[in-house]
N, C-alpha and C positions, 0 to 999 in steps of 0.2 A: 515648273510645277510649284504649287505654293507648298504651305505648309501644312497640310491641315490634312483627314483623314473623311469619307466618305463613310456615315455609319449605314445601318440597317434603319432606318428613317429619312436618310436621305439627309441627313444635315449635316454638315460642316466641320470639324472639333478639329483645333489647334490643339493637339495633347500637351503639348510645350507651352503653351499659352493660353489654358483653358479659360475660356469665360459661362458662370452660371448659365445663361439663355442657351449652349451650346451641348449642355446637357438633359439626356431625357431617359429615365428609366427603362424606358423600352429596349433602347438601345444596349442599357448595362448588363437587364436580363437575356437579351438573345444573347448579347455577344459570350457573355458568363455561361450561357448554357452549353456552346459548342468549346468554352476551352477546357482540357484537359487536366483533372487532377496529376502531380507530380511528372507533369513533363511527358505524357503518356507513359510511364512503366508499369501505372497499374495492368495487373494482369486482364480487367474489364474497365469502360470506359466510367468513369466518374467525374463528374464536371467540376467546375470552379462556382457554378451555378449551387448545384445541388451543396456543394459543402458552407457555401454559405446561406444557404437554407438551414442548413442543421448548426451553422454558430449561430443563427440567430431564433433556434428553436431551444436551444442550449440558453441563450441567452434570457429567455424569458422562462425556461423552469429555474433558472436560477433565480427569479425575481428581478433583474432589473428593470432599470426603468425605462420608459418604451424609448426614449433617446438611445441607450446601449444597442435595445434589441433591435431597433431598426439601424445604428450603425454597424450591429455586426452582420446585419444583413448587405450591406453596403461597403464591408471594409475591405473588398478584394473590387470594388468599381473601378477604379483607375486601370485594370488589367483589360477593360472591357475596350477601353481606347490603346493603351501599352501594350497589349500582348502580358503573359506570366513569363517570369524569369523563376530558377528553382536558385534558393535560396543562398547556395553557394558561392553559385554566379553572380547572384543580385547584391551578395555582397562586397563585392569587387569592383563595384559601377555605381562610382560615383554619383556621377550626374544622370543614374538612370534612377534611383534614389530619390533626388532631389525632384527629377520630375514627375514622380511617383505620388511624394508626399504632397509638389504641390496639387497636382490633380485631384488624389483622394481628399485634401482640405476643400475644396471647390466641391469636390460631388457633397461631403459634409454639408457643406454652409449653401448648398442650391437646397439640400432637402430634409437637412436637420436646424438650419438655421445661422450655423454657428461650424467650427469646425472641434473637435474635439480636444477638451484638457487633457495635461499629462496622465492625469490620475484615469480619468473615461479612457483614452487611447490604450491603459495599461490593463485595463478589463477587458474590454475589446480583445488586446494579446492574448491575455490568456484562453480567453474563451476559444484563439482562433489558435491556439496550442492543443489545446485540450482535445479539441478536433482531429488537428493533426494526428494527435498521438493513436487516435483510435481506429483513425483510416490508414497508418503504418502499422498497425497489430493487425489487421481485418485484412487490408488486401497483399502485405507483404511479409506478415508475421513477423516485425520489427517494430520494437519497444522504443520508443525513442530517449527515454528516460527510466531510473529506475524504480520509480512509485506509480502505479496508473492513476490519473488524477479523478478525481469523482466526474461521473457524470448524470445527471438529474433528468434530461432528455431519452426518448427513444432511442438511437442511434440507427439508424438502418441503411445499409448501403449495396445499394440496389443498380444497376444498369438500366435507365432509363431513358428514353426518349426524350430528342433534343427540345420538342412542343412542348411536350407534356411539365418538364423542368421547368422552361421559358415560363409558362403558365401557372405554376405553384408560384414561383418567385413575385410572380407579378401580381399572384393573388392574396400574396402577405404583403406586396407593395401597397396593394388596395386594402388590404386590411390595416396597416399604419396610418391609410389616407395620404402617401404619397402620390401623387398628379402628375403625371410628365415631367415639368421641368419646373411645378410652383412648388413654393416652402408648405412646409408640413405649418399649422398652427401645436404653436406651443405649451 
C-alpha cells in the first residue's frame, strides 16, 4: 500500500510528504468538522471545526490582519490529514511534530501564500490558547491558567451538526476567498 491517505474529495495526500496541489479546503473543513475537541471528554460533542471557527472569529475582533484571521482559521489543518493528538501526547512525539509542522507550513503557503513568521505563529498561539482556556471553563469547569485572558469575540459553544460546521467553516473559507486548493491574492 503506498503512502498516502484517501480524503473526502477523493484525492490522494502524502501527509509525510505533502505537496500544495494535494490540498483542498474541503477536505480540511469536513475532515475538522467530524474531529473531536479534547480527545472526546467533552461532556457534548465540539469539533476541532467549530473551534477554529471561533479562533479565527477571535482573531478578527481582535483586529488582525486578514493573514492571522485566516490562519487561525486554518491552524489546526494538518489534523484534518494527521488525526489530533491531545497535547501531552503530542508532546512526546517527535516525529509526529515534525510532521505536523511540516504539513501545517504547506496548508499556510497553499493558501496564505507563505507559511507563517515566528512573531504571526506566536498570535496565532495565543489566540488558539485563549480558545482553549474558555472551552476548558465551559465544558469542563477547568481554568487552565490563572487570569482569564480577554476575549473580544462572542464565544458560544454549541453542539452542532457535522454539515452545518462543515458549512460555516467553508463559508468564512469563501469569505477570505480561499478556492480549493488556489492561493489567496495578497
Amino acid at each position: 500500500m503506498e503512502d498516502y491517505i484517501t480524503t473526502y474529495t477523493k484525492r490522494h495526500v502524502t501527509p509525510l510528504d505533502p505537496k500544495p496541489e494535494q490540498i483542498d479546503i474541503r477536505d480540511i473543513a469536513h475532515a475538522l468538522s467530524y474531529l473531536s475537541r479534547a480527545n472526546g471528554h467533552f461532556p457534548e460533542f465540539y469539533s476541532v471545526a467549530q473551534h477554529s471557527i471561533q479562533c479565527c472569529r477571535e482573531a478578527e475582533a481582535r483586529g488582525y490582519s486578514r493573514k492571522l484571521v485566516l490562519a487561525c482559521l486554518l491552524h489546526d489543518g494538518s489534523e484534518a490529514y494527521l488525526s489530533d493528538i491531545t497535547r501531552p501526547v503530542k508532546r512526546n512525539l517527535p516525529g509526529y511534530r515534525q510532521a505536523e509542522r511540516r504539513l501545517q507550513a504547506v496548508i499556510y503557503e497553499t493558501f496564505l501564500g507563505e507559511d507563517l513568521t515566528e512573531d504571526e505563529a506566536a498570535f496565532v498561539k495565543r489566540v488558539d490558547d485563549d480558545c482553549l482556556y474558555y472551552e476548558f471553563e465551559h465544558y469542563m469547569g477547568e481554568r487552565l491558567q490563572n487570569a482569564a485572558p480577554e476575549m473580544r469575540s462572542d464565544a458560544r459553544f454549541l453542539a452542532k451538526g457535522f454539515a452545518e460546521v462543515e458549512k460555516e467553516f467553508l463559508g468564512l473559507a469563501d469569505h477570505f476567498k480561499i478556492k480549493k486548493t488556489h492561493l489567496i491574492q495578497k
